[in-house]
C-alpha positions in Angstrom: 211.1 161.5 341.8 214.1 159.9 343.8 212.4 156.2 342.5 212.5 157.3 339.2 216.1 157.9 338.8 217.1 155.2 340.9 215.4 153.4 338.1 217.1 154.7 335.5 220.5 154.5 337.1 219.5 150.2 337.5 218.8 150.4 334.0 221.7 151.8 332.8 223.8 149.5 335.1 222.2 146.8 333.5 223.3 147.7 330.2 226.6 148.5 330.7 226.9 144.9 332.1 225.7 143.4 329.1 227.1 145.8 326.4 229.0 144.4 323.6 232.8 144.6 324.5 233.3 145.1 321.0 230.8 147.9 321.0 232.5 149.3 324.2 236.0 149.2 322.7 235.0 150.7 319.0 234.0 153.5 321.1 237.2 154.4 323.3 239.5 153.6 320.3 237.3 156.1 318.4 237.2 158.7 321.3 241.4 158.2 321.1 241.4 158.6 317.7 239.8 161.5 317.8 242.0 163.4 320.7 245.2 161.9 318.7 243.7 164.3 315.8 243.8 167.1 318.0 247.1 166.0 319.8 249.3 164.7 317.4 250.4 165.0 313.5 248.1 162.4 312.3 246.3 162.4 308.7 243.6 165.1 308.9 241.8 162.3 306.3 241.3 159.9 309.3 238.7 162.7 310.8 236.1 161.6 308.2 235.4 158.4 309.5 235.2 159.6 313.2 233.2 162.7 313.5 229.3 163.6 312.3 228.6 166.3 309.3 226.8 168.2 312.1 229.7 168.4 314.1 230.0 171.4 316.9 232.2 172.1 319.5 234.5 174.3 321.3 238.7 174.6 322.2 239.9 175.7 325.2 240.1 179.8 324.1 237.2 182.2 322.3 238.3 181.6 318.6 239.1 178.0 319.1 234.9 176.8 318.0 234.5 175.3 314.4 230.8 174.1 312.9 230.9 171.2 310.6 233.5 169.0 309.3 235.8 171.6 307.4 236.1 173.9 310.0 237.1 171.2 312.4 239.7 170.2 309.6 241.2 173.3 309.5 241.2 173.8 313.0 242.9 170.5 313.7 245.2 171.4 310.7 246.6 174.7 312.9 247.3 172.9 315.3 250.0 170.4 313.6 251.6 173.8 312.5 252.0 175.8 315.9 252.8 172.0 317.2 256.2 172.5 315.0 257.7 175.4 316.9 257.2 173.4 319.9 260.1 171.4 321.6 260.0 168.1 324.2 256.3 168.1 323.3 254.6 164.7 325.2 251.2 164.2 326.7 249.2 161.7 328.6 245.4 160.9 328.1 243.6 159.7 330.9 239.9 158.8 330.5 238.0 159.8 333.8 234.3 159.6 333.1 232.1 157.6 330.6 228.3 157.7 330.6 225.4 156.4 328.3 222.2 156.8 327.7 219.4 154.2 328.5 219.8 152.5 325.1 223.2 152.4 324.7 223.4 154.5 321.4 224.7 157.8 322.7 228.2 158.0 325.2 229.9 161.2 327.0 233.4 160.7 328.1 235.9 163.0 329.2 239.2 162.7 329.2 242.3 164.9 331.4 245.2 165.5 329.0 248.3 166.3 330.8 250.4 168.0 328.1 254.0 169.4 328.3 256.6 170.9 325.8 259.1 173.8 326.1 258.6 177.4 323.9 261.9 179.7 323.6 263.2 177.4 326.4 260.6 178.0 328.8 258.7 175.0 329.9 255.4 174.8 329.8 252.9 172.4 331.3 249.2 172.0 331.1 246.5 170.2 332.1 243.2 169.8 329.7 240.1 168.4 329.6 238.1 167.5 326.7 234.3 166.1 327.2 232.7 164.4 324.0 229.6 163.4 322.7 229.6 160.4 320.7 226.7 158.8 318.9 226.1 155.4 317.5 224.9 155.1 314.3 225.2 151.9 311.3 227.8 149.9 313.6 229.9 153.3 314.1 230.5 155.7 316.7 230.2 159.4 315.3 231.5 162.8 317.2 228.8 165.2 317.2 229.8 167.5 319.8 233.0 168.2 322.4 233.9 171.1 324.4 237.8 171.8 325.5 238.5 173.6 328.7 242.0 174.1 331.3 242.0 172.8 334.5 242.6 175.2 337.6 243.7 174.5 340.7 240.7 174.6 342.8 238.3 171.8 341.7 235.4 173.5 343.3 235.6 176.4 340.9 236.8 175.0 337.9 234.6 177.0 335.9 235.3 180.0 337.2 231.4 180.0 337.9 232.4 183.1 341.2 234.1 185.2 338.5 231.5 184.8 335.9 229.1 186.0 338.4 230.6 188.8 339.9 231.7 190.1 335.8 227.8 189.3 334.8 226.6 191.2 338.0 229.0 194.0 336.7 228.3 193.9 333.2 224.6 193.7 334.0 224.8 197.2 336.1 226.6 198.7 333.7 223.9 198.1 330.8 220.8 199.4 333.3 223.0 203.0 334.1 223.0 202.8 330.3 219.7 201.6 329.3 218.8 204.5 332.0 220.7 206.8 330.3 219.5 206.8 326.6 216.1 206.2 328.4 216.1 209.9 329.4 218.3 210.9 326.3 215.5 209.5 324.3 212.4 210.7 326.6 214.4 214.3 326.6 214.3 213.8 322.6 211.0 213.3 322.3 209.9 216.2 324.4 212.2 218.5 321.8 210.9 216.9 319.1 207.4 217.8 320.5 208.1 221.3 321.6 209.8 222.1 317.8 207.0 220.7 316.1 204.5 222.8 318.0 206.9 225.7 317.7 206.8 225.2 313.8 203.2 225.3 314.4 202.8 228.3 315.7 204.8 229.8 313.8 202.6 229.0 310.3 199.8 230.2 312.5 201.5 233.4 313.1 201.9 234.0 309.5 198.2 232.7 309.1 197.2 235.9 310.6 198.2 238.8 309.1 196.4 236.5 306.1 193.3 235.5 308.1 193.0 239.0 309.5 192.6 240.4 305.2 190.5 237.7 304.6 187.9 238.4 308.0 187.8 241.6 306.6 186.1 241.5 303.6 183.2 240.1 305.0 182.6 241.7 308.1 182.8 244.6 305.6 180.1 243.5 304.0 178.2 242.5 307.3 178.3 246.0 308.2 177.6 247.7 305.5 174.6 245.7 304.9 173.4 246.0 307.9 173.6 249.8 307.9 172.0 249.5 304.4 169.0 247.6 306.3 168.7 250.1 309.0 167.9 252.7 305.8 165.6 250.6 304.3 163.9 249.7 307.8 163.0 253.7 308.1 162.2 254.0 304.6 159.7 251.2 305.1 158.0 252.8 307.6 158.1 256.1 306.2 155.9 254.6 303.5 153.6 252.6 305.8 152.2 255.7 307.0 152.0 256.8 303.6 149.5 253.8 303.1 151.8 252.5 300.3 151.6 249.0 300.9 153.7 247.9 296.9 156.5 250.0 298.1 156.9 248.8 301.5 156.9 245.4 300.1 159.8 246.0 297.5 161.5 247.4 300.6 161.1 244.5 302.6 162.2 242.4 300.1 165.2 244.0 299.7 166.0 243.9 303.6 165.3 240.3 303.0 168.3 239.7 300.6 170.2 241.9 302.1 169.9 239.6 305.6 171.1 236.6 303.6 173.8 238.3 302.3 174.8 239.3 306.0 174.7 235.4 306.8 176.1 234.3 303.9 179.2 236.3 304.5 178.8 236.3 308.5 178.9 232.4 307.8 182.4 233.1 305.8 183.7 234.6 308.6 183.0 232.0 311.2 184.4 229.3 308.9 187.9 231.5 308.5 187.8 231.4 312.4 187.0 227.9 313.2 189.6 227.4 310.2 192.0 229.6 312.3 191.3 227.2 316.2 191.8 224.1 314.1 194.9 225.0 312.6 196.2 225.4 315.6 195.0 222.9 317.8 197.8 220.3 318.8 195.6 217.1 318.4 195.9 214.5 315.6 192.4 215.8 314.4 189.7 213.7 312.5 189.5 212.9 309.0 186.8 214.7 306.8 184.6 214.8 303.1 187.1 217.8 302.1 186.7 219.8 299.1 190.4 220.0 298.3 190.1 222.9 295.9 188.6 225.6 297.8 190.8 223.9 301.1 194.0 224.8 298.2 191.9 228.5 297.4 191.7 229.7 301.0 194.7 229.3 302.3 196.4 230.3 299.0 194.4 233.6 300.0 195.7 233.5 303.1 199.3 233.0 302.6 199.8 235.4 299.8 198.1 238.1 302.1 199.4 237.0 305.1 203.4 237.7 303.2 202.0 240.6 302.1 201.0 241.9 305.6 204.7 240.9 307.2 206.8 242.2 304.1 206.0 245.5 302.2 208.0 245.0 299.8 206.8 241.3 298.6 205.8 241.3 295.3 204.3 238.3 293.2 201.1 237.4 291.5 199.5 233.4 291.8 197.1 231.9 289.3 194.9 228.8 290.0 193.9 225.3 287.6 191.7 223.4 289.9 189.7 220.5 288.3 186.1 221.3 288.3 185.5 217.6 288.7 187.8 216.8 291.6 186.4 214.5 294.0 186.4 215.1 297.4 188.7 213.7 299.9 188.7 211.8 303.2 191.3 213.9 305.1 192.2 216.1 307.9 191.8 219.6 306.9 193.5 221.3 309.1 197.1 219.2 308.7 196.5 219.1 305.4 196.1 223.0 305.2 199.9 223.2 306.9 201.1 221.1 303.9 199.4 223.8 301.4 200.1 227.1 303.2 203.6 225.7 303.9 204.3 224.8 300.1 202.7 228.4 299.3 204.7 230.4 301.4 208.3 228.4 300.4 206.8 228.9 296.8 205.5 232.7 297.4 209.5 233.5 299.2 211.3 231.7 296.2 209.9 233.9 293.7 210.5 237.0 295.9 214.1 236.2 296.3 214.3 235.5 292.5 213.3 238.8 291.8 215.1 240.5 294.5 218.5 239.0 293.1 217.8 240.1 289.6 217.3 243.8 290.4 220.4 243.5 293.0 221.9 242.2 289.2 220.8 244.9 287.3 218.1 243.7 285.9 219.3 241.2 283.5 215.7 240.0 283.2 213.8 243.0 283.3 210.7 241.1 282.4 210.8 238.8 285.0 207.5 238.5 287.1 207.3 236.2 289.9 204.1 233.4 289.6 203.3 230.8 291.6 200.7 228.3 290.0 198.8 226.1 292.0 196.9 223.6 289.9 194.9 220.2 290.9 193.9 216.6 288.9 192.3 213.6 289.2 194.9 210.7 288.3 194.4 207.2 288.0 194.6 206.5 291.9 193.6 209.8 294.1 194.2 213.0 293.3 197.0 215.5 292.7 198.0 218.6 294.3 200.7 220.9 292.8 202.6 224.1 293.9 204.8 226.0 290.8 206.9 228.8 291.0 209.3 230.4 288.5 212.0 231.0 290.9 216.0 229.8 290.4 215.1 226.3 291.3 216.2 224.1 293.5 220.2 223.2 293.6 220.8 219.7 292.6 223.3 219.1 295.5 220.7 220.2 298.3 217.1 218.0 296.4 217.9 215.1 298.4 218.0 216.7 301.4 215.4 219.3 301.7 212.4 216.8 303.6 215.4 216.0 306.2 214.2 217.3 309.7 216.0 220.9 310.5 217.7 221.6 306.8 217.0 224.7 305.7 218.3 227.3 303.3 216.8 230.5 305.1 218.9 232.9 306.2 219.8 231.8 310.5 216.4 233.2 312.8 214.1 232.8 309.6 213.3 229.3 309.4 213.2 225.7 311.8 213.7 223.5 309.2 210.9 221.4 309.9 208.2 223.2 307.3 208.9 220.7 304.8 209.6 217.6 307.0 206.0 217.9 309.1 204.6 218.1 305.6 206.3 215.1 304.3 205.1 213.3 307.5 201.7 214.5 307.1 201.5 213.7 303.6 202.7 210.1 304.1 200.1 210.2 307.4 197.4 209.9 304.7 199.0 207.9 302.8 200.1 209.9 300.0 203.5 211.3 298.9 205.4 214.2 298.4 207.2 214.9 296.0 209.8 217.9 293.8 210.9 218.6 290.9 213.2 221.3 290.3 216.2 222.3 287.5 218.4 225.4 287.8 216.7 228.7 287.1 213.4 226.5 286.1 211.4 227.1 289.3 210.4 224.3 291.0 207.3 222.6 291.6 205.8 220.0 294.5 203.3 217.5 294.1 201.0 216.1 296.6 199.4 212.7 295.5 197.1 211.2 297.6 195.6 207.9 297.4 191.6 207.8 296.5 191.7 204.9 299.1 193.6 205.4 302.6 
């Protein structure tokens, strides 16, 4: 390594010795030239024939950097104007380094300006440095880069490189107590965000109940009373054995036979309401499934309108159902997508509620209001459609835009988390669908749920 550049040093001696004097002296007169621009009132013009279109480089303060020709221009340019509120101003250039590369067409030389003039009577004296790169290029030497810089009186930290340090080292401690900070800001937000989201969980699975608790009834109803039916029939089928009556004992038996596929059909029912009931409110992602997305829509319609039922005595509204017969059926998670619906339905099912509450409270201006919500379903060009209509008041224009935002809510304080209607949004766009409202004043309002035949 140490051979090497004891090579390259010999070879750049040996250029230097036989370098064109000419050569040599085109490129001090142009390096002058160049710190004349800078240092005295000469032509701004001259600068074209002395510096590169690619020019770079920076002054001796933060805002003294220009890129390209004009910006070196004008920066050359403000300093002939604060030159003219100066008084006894005189400086000396004195070149104290020149270097070349091994072929001779680039130079670095750096000159110490020692520069002096009096402001408000106050002298004022300076020394400067200015290192430029030159290149050579169609018999003319080119600026392409220079850097400005003050002198201090130490030469062994002329840089300031201590300083620098010790600010970086400072700096740098400051950003990790930072960095550490909104690290646990952030991990602290996330573990809210969590613990909300499973709140709002919870808490459309604790109006699920009251709703899945009507529904289970029905057909354990009609479990039991089958099965107490069969018991009958059981003794009446032996009562006619020992007659010897063999035709009637086989009507009976057939009917037991019915009736025990009518006590699986519906003990089936209620094991799927229950499994429906542990996946709603499991707090994994869940798997995607062939769904039948209008009885999904048909059971928990079921189960919200009797679930509000069940919590408020005094609700009061009727729903209606338009499902395509020819819908196909989806790839999705059931149980997210069954938040969406029973979410939708409830908002839907408490808008029509409060409708009708504020006309009696104004005496019944429209006595033949009846609250309705319609839930209807399509096929459409790309997927499928989902949408939830009430006849409520609508939807205020000033609040639309902000009703999928995390924690907006217009339910009375205790009543709602504002994050029904954001979780749906996300899950919605999880599949890769939207969700979207409509609304106008006293119109009712309806959302749609469009998802994508392919996800």
């Amino acid at each position: 390594m140490k051979l090497k550049k004891e090579k390259e040093q010999r070879l750049v001696l040996l250029y230097l010795i036989n370098m064109d004097t000419t050569k040599e002296k085109d490129l001090l007169h142009t390096y002058k030239l160049w710190v004349n621009s800078f240092m005295e009132d000469t032509p701004i013009s001259q600068l074209d024939d002395l510096i590169s279109n690619d020019i770079m480089g920076y002054g001796t303060t933060t805002d003294e950097r220009a890129f390209g020709v004009k910006e070196v221009k004008d920066l050359c340019s403000l300093g002939q104007e604060q030159r003219q509120y100066l008084k006894d101003y005189s400086y000396n250039l004195d070149i104290i380094k020149k270097q070349y590369s091994n072929n001779g067409e680039t130079a670095v030389i750096a000159g110490e300006i020692d520069l002096s003039f009096k402001s408000n009577k106050v002298k004022t004296e300076l020394a400067l440095r200015i290192s430029t790169v030159l290149f050579y290029e169609a018999d003319k030497w080119k600026i392409i880069h220079w850097h400005g810089s003050v002198g201090v009186e130490s030469e062994g930290d002329t840089w300031h490189k201590d300083e620098w340090k010790r600010e970086n080292e400072r700096l740098q401690k400051k950003v990790d107590e930072q960095t550490a900070e909104l690290r646990t800001c952030l991990e602290n937000l996330k573990a809210t965000q969590a613990q909300l989201i499973q709140s709002e969980k919870m808490a459309s699975l604790g109006e699920l109940t009251a709703g899945i608790a009507h529904e289970i009834q029905n057909p354990l109803n009609f479990v039991n009373n089958f099965s107490e039916l069969n018991k009958e029939l059981v003794a009446e089928a032996v009562e006619e054995l020992e007659k010897g009556d063999l035709e009637e004992t086989k009507v009976i038996l057939k009917d037991i036979g019915d009736n025990s596929e009518k006590i699986n059909h519906h003990g089936k029912r209620a094991d799927a309401i229950v499994k429906g009931m542990l996946a709603h409110s499991r707090t994994g992602k869940g798997e995607k499934a062939s769904t039948d997305l209008n009885t999904l829509a048909e059971e928990y319609l079921k189960l919200s309108y009797h679930g509000l039922r069940a919590k408020d005595k005094s609700f009061n509204a009727d729903f209606k159902t338009d499902f395509d017969p020819n819908l196909p059926k989806m790839d999705v998670i059931p149980q997210d997508i069954g938040r969406v619906l029973l979410n939708l339905f409830n908002n839907a099912f408490q808008a029509v509620s409060a409708t009708a509450l504020s006309t009696e409270a104004l005496a019944k201006v429209d006595s033949e209001y009846k609250p309705l919500v319609t839930v209807s379903t399509k096929k459409t060009d790309s997927g499928i459609e989902i949408s939830v209509s009430d006849n409520g008041s609508g939807i205020p224009e000033e609040i639309k835009e902000k009703i999928f935002q995390p924690f907006f809510t217009t339910k009375p304080t205790g009543q709602g988390t504002g994050l029904g209607l954001s979780v749906s949004y996300d899950i919605v766009k999880a599949h890769g669908g939207e969700l979207k409202v409509k609304s106008e004043a006293a119109g009712g309002s309806t959302f749609s749920i469009e998802l994508p035949t392919k996800q």
